[in-house]
C-alpha positions in Angstrom: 3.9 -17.8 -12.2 3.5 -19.3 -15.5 0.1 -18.2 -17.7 -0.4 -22.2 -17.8 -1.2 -22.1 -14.3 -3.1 -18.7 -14.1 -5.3 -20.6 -16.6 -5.4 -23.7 -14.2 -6.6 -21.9 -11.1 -8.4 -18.3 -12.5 -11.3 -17.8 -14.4 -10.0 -16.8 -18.2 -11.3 -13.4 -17.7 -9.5 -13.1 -14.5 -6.1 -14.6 -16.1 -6.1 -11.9 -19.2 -6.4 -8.9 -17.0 -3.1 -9.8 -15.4 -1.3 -11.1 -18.7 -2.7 -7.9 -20.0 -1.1 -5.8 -17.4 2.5 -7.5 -17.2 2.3 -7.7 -21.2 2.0 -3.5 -21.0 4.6 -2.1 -19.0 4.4 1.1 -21.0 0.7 1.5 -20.2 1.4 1.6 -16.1 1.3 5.6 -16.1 -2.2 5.2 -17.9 -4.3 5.1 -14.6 -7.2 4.1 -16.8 -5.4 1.2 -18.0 -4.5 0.2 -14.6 -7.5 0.1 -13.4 -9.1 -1.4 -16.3 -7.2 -4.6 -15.6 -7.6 -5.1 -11.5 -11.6 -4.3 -12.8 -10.6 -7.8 -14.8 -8.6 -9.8 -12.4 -11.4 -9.2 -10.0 -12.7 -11.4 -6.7 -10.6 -14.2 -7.5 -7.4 -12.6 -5.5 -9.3 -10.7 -3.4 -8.4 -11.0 0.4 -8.9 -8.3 3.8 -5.4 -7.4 3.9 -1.8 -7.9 2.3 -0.4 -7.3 5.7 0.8 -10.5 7.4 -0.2 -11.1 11.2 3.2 -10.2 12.6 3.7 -6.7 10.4 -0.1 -6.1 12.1 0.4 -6.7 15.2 3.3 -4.7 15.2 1.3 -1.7 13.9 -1.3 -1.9 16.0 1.4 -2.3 19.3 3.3 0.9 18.2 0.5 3.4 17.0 -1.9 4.8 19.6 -3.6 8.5 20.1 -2.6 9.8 17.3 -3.4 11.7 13.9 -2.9 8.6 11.4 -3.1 8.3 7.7 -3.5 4.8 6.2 -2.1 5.6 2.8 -3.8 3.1 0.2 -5.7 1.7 3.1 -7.2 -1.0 0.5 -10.7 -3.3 2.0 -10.0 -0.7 5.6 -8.7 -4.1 7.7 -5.9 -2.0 9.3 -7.8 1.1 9.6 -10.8 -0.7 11.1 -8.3 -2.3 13.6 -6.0 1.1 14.5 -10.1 3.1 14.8 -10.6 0.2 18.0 -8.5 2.6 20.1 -11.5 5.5 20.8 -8.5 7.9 21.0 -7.0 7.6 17.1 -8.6 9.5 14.6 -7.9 7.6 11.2 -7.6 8.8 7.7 -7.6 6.2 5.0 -6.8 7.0 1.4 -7.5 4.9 -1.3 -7.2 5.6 -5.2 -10.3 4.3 -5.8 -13.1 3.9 -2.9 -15.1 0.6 -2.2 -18.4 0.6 -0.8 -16.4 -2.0 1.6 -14.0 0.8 2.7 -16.9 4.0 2.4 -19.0 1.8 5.1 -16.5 2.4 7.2 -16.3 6.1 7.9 -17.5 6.8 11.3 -16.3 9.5 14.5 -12.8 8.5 14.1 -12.9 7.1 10.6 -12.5 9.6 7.4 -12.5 7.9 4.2 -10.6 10.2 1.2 -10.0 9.2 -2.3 -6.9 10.0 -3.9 -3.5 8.9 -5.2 0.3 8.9 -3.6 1.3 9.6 -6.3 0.1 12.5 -7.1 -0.2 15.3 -4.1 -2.3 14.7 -1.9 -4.9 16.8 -0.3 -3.3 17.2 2.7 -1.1 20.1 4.3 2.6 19.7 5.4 3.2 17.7 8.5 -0.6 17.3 8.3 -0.4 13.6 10.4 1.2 12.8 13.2 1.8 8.9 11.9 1.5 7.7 8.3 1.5 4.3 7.4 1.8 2.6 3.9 1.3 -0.9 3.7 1.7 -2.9 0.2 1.1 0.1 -2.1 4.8 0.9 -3.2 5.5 -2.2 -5.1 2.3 -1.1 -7.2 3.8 2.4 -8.3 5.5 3.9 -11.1 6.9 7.0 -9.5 8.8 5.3 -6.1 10.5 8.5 -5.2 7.7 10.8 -5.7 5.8 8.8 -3.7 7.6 8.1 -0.9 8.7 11.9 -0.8 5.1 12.3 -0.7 4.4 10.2 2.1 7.2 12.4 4.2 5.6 15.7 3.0 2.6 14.6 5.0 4.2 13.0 8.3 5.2 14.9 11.3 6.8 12.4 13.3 6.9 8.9 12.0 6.4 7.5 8.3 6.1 3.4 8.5 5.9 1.6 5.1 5.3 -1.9 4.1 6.7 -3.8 1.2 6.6 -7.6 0.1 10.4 -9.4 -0.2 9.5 -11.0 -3.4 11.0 -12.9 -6.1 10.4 -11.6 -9.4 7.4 -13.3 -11.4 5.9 -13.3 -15.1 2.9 -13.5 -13.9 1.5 -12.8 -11.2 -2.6 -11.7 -10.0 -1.0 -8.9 -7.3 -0.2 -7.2 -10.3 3.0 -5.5 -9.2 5.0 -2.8 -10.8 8.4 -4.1 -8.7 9.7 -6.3 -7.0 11.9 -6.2 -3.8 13.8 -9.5 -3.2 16.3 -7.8 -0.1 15.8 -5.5 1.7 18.5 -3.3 0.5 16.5 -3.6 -3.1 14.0 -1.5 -1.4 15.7 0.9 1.1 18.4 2.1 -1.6 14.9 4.2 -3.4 14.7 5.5 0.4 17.7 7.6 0.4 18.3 10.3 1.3 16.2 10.4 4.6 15.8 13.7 6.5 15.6 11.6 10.1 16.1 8.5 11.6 15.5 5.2 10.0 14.9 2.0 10.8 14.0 -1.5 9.6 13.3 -5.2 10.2 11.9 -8.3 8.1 8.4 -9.1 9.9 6.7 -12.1 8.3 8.5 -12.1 4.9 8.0 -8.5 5.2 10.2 -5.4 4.6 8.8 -3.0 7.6 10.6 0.4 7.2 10.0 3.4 9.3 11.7 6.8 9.4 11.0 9.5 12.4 11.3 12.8 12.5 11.8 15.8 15.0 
């Protein structure tokens, strides 16, 4: 996206956030920085979810009774929907809390603050299923993340990423970009279990279980 049309369709304090934020690679391991410009881009991109109906649906299908963490869980759209089975007992993590998200937290609900990228407060193996939905393309350590993410999952790890064209500009404010699937799913390797993969949506839906 060209600044000409970020200027077109966002308010101006909206548009320097992001041309702030693409402008400063070097400043993406700055947390404070990083959160200093999605404080500017603000409401204007604001939606429920990322997650397109299909990747959703699929989710929801495949993930019952278990010990789930919704890693980056965001506004809590897919949390909220996985917590509508009585017998799932959710987690979400998200680096920095709504109140959106914090209304949530209920018998099945725990709401946690705290970054993938970083280790998380959680033991090895800790949940049976962990899902990460359109986080990875906002992260600076890819690897440590994901191993992260495995650390934490006993049986099955599913991940979300958007199949993207690269962009100057753009309000999702993305570290990378994965235009095939094999951009993404080379930063995978090497996997301890089983993987597998389709394109849902436009979507890259990965998932790797293990014994």
């Amino acid at each position: 996206m060209d600044k000409l049309l970020l200027d077109l369709f966002l308010p101006k304090v909206s548009t320097a956030g992001i041309i702030e934020f693409h402008r400063s690679p070097e400043r993406w391991s700055d947390s404070s920085f990083v959160k200093a410009c999605y404080q500017k881009v603000g409401t204007p991109i604001a939606r429920k979810t990322d997650l397109n109906k299909e990747c959703i649906e699929y989710i929801v299908r495949t993930i019952s009774g278990k010990a789930i963490l919704d890693a980056g869980a965001g506004l809590g759209h897919l949390t909220s929907l996985l917590s509508l089975n009585e017998s799932n007992q959710v987690t979400a993590l998200e680096f920095k809390v709504s109140t959106q998200l914090q209304k949530l937290e209920s018998h099945n609900i725990k709401i946690c603050q705290g970054s993938i990228e970083n280790s998380l407060p959680f033991k090895d193996s800790q949940f049976d299923v962990v899902i990460c939905t359109h986080v990875l393309e906002h992260i600076v350590n890819l690897k440590a993340a994901i191993n992260e993410l495995r650390r934490i999952s006993k049986e099955r790890l599913v991940i979300v990423v958007p199949l993207q064209t690269p962009s100057r500009y753009t309000p999702d404010l993305h570290m990378r970009y994965f235009m095939y699937p094999k951009n993404f799913l080379v930063e995978t390797l090497p996997c301890n279990g089983q993987s597998h993969w389709k394109v849902l949506g436009g979507d890259l839906l990965y998932e790797e279980y293990f014994d």
